[in-house]
N, C-alpha and C positions, 0 to 999 in steps of 0.2 A: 771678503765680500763675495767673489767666484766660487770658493770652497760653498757658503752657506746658500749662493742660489743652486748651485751643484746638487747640494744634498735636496732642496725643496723640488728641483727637476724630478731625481731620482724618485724623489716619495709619489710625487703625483704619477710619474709611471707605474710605479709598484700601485697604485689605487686603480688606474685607468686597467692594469693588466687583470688585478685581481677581479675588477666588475665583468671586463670581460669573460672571463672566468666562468663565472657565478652566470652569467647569462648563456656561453653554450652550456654548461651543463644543464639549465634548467630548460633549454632548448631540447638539447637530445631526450631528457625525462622525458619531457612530453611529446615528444616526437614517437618513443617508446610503449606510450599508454595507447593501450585497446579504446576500443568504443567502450566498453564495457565499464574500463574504470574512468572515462573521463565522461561517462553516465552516473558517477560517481557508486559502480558497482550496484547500482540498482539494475533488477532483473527483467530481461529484455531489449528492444531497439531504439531509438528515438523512432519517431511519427507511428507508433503502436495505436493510440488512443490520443484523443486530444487533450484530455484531464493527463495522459502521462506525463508529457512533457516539462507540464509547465510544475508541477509536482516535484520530477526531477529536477528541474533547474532548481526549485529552493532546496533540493536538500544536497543538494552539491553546494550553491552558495553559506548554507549553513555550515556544513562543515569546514570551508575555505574560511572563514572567520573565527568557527573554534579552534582551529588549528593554528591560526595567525594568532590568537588569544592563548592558545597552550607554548608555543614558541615563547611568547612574551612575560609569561609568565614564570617557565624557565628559565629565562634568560635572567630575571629578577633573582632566582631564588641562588643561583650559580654569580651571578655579581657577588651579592650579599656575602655566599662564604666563604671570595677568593678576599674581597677589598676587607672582609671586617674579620678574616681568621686572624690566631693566637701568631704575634711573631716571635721570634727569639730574642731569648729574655726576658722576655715579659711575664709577670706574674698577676696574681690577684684577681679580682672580678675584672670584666674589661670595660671600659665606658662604656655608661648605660644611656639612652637614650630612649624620648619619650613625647607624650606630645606633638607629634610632626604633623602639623594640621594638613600640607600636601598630599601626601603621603596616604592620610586618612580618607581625604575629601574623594582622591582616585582613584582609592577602594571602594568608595562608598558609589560616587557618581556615575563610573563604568560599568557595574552589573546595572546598575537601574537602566543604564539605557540597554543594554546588550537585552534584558529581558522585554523593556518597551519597545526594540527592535522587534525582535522576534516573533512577539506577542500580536504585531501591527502587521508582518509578513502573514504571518500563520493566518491570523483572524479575514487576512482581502481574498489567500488564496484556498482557502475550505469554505467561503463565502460562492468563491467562482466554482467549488467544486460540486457545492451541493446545491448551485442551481439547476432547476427541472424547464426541460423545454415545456414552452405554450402549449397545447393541447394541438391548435391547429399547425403546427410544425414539426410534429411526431412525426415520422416515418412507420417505427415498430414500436408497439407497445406487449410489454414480457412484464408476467406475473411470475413472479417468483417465490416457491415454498420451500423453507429449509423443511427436513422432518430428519429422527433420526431413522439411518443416515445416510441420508441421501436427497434428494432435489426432484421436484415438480415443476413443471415450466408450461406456463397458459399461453401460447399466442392469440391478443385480444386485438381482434380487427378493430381498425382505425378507415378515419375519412383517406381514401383515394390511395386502399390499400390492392392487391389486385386478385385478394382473395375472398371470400363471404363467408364472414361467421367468424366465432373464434374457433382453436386447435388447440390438443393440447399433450403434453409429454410427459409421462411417469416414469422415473429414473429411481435403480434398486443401487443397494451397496454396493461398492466395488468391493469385487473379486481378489483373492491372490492366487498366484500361480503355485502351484503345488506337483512336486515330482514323484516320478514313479512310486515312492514311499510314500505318497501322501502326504510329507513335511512341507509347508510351505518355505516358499525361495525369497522371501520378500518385495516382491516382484507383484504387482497389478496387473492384470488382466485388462487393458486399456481400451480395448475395442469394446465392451461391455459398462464403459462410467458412463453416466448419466451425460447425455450430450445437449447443450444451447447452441441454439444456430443463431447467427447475427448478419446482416448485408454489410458489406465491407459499402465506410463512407455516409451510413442512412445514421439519423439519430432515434436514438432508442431510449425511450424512458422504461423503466426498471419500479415494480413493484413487489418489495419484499417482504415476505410474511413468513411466520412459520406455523409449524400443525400441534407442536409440543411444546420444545423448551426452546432458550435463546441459542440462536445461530450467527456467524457469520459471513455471508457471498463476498468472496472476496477469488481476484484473479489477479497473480502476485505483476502478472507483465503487464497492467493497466495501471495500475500504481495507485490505486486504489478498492476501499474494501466499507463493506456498509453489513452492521446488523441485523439480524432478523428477529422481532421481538415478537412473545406472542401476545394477538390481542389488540396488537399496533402495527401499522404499513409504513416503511421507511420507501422512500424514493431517491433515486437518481436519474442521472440523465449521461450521456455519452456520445460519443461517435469512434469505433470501429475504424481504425484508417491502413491496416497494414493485414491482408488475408496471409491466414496460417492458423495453425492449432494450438490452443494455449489449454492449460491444466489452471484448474479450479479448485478450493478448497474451502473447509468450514475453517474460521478463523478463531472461533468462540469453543470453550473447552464444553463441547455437548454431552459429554458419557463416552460409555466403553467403549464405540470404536469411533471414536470422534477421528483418528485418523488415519479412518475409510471412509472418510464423508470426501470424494473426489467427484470431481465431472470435468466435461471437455466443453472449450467454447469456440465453432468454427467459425470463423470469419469468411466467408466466401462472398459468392459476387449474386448481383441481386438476380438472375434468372436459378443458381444453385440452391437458393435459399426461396424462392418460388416452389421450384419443383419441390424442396424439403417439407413445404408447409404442406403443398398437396398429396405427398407419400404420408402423411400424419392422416390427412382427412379420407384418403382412401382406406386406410387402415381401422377407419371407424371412430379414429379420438375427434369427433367433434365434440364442441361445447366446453366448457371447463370444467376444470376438479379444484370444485372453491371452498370454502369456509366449512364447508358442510364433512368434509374428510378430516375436518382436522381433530387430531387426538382428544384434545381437551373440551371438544364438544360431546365426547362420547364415554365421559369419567360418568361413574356412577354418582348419583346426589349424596349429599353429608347432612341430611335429616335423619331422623329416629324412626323405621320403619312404625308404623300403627296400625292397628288391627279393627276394623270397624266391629262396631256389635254384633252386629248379623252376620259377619264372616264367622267370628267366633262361637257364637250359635250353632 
């Protein structure tokens, strides 16, 4: 009777030790991971933007689930061929089995929800993303033109803005750097992208349009990215919460040099981004560059030229 509590002492140590175990290593792991990847490797900081965060969180949560579902799965498929492999001696087909209604039902009932999860995550949190502030809650209102390739940017005065009138910014392709042979270095010319200024903290609703074909504005460290269609204004909304410089890109395969479609978006503080508006309007850009620039308003017509009678006379 000693010997057998003996042994159940012993086992429940060996379990107590091995959890402990399994808990500092999973401690030092994470004690080990950057911000970076316990951002789950999405690019940029936490409190960047306010749509970043919460974006991030689901898609770190997302993977913390497939990855507890790829372990599990795993783990099935490695049972399967230690407990049902060929032993010795054994010949012939090995028992077959079939019908295992469990078995079925946990295959079948698991993806449905794993998908109705996901489906119900995804659908609440691009519902919060592609909400647009009120009109009278704007801060900055920015029109935005994709064209190939490169970006136009209207600043359209708003109620209890501290400037009069709208401004506005025409941005050319980005440059590469090119050495003494003239061979480019694959290198950007960065002070020369098309630059958006933003008030760090103000919310900013975003009107995207383009002058040709489909674009997409998209700035990988907001964690978020919206179309530009033509013909059609897509909308967003945000808040800017962390000043610094981020790099911008078309997200949409536009043509040839679709990646030179680069720009900069400064996040500065509201008296920088004052002065910015008014070195725009000193510089003569008032007023906007609207609909009236845009490519496809300027195609030739697809009628059959005609020649009136009297012309031809």
């Amino acid at each position: 009777m000693r010997l057998v509590e003996r042994s159940n002492v012993r086992k429940n140590h060996r379990k107590i030790a091995a959890s402990l175990a399994l808990a500092a290593v999973a401690t030092v792991t994470l004690a080990g991971c950057t911000a970076q990847e316990l951002n789950g490797f999405m690019p940029g900081e936490p409190g960047t933007s306010d749509l970043g965060d919460m974006l991030a969180t689901f898609w770190v949560n997302s993977w913390i689930v497939l990855l507890a579902l790829g372990i599990f799965v795993w783990g099935l498929i490695i049972w399967a061929n230690v407990a049902y492999r060929r032993r010795k001696n054994e010949t012939g087909m090995p028992h077959q089995m079939r019908y295992h209604m469990p078995i079925e039902m946990l295959f079948t009932i698991v993806p449905i929800i794993l998908v109705a999860g996901f489906f119900a995550f995804t659908a609440r949190d691009q519902a919060i993303a592609e909400e647009t502030y009120p009109t009278d809650d704007v801060d900055v209102h920015i029109e935005v033109y994709g064209k190939q390739w490169a970006w136009d940017f209207n600043y359209i005065a708003v109620d209890g803005s501290p400037y009069d009138g709208d401004v506005y910014y025409q941005g050319v392709q980005a440059e590469e750097v090119r050495d003494e042979n003239g061979n480019t270095t694959g290198e950007i010319v960065e002070e020369n992208l098309p630059t958006l200024y933003l008030p760090v903290g103000a919310t900013v609703t975003f009107d995207l349009k383009s002058r040709d074909v489909a674009h997409s504005f998209w700035v990988p460290e907001f964690h978020y990215k919206e179309d530009t269609i033509p013909g059609k204004t897509n909308q967003f909304s945000m808040v800017a919460e962390r000043e610094g410089t981020y790099i911008g890109k078309c997200a949409e395969l536009c043509g040839e040099y679709h990646s030179m479609m680069l720009f900069k978006v400064e996040v500065v503080s509201q008296d920088e981004y004052n002065d910015y508006i008014q070195s725009l309007r000193d510089q003569g850009n008032e007023g906007a560059v609207g609909d009236e620039y845009d490519r496809n308003n300027q195609n030739p017509g697809t009628k059959v030229p005609v020649i009136e009678h009297d012309e031809a006379e």
